[in-house]
C-alpha positions as CSV (number, residue, x, y, z in Angstrom):
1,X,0.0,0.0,0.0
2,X,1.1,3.6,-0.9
3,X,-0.2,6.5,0.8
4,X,0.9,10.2,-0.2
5,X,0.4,12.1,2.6
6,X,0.2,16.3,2.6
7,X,-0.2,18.6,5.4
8,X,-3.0,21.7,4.3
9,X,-4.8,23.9,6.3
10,X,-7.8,23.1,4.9
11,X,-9.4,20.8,2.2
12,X,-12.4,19.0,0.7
13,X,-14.2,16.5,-2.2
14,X,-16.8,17.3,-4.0
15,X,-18.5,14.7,-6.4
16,X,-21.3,15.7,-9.2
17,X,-21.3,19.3,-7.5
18,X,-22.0,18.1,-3.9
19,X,-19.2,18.3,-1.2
20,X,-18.6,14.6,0.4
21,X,-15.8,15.9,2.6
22,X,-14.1,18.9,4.0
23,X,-12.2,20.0,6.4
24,X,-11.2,23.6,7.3
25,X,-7.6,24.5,9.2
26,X,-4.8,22.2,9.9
27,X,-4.9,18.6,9.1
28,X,-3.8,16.4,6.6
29,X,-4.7,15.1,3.1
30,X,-4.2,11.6,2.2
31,X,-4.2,9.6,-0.9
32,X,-4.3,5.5,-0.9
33,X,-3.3,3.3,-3.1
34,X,-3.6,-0.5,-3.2
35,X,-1.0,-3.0,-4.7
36,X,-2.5,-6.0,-6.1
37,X,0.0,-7.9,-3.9
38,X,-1.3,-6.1,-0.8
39,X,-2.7,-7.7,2.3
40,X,-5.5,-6.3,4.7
41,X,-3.0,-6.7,7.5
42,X,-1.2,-3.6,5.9
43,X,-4.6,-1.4,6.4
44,X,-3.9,-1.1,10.1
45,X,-0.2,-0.4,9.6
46,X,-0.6,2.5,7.2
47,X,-3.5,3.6,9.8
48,X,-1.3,4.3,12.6
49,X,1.7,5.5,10.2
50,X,-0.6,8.3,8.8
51,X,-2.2,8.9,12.1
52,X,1.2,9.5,14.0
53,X,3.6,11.0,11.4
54,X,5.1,14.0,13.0
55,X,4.9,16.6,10.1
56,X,3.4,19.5,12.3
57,X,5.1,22.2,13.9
58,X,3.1,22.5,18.0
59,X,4.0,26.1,18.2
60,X,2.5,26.9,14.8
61,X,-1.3,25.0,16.1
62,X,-0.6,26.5,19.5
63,X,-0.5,29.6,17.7
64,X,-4.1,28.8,16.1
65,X,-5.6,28.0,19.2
66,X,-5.5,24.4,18.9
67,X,-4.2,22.2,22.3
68,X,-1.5,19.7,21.5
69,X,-0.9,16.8,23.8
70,X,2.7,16.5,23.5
71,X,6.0,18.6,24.3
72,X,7.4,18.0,21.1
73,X,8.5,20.4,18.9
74,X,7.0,18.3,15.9
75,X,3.9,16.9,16.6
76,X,1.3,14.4,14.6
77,X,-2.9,14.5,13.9
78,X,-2.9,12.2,16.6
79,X,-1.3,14.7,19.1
80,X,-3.8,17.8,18.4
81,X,-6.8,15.8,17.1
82,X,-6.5,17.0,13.3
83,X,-8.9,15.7,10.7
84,X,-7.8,13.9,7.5
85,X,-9.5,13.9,4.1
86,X,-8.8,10.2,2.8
87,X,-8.8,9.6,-1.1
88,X,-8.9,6.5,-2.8
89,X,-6.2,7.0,-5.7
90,X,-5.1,4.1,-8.1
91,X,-2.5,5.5,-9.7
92,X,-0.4,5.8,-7.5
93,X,0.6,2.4,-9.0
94,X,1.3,3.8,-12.2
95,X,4.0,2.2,-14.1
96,X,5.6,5.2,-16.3
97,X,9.1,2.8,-17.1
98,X,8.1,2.2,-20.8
99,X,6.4,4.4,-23.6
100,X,4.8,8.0,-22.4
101,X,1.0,6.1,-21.9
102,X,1.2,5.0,-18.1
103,X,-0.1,1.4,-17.1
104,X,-1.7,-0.1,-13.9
105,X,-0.9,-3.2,-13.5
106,X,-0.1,-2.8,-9.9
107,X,-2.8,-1.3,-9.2
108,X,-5.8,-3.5,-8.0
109,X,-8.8,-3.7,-9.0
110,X,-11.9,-1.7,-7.3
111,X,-13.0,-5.2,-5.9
112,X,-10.1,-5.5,-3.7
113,X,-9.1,-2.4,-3.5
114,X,-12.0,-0.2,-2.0
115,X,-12.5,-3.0,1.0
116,X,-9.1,-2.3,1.7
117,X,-9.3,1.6,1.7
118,X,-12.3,1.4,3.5
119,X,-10.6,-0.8,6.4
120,X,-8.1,2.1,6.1
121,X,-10.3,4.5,7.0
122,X,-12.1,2.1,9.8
123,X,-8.3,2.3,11.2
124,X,-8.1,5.4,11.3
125,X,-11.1,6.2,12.9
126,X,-10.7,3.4,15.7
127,X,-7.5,5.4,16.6
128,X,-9.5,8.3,17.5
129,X,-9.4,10.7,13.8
130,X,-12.1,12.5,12.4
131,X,-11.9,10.9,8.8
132,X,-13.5,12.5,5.6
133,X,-13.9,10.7,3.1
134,X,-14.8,10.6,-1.0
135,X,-16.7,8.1,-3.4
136,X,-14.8,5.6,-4.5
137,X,-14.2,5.5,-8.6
138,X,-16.3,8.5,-8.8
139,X,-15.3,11.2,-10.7
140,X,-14.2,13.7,-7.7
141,X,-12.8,17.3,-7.6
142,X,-10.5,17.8,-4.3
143,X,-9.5,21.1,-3.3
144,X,-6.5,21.8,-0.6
145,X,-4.7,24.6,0.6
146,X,-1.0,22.7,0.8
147,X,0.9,23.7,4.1
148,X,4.6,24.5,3.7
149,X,4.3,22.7,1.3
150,X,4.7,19.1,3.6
151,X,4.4,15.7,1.2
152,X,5.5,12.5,2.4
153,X,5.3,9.2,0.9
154,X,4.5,6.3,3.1
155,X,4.4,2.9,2.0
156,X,3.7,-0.7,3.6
């Protein structure tokens, strides 16, 4: 499983003109991508790596009002209780090594792969986050407001 995850100050899905998900101030937004080799044991793992990567700054969300329950000087969602917008997003499997048309053979298919996204999201919500969501293999238009800008790529 792949995950990119951003830090924004703010974000949201919208699909055929209605919002499904949003999000104003600090938090983070994720994309998910399934392997066709993946296992739902890694759903859980890639819970708790999204859910405690320390990619905010406390005095910055101090700043904001926003209480964080740890001394560090970087902190994670799970230390100041920030939401997360979670995107189902196939192509980050995309295999660019041939040609200029990409393929996805990596990528599974909907059948498998929106169970495990899904379990994802469970994860991340048994953890304690407030978890926004799209539709999965609509046609969806995500708006963010990056932060710093902060991307990291996780993978399990």
């Amino acid at each position: 499983m792949r995950a990119v995850v951003q830090r924004v100050d703010g974000a949201s899905v919208s699909v055929a003109g209605s919002v499904t998900g949003e999000f104003d101030g600090p938090g983070l937004m994720v994309l998910v991508g399934v392997n066709v080799d993946d296992t739902s044991d890694k759903c859980a793992i890639l819970a708790d790596k999204i859910w405690k990567l320390r990619i905010f700054e406390a005095d910055q969300l101090k700043a904001r009002g926003i209480d964080v329950a740890s001394e560090s000087v970087e902190v994670a969602a799970a230390d100041a209780r920030l939401p997360i917008l979670v995107i189902s997003q196939f192509t980050l499997f995309a295999d660019t090594t041939k040609g200029r048309r990409p393929t996805w053979l990596q990528a599974a298919r909907g059948d498998k792969a929106e169970p495990m996204v899904n379990d994802v999201v469970r994860a991340l919500r048994d953890l304690g986050a407030r978890v926004e969501t799209g539709k999965f293999g609509a046609d969806m238009r995500i708006t963010q407001v990056c932060d710093g800008p902060m991307t990291v790529l996780l993978e399990v």
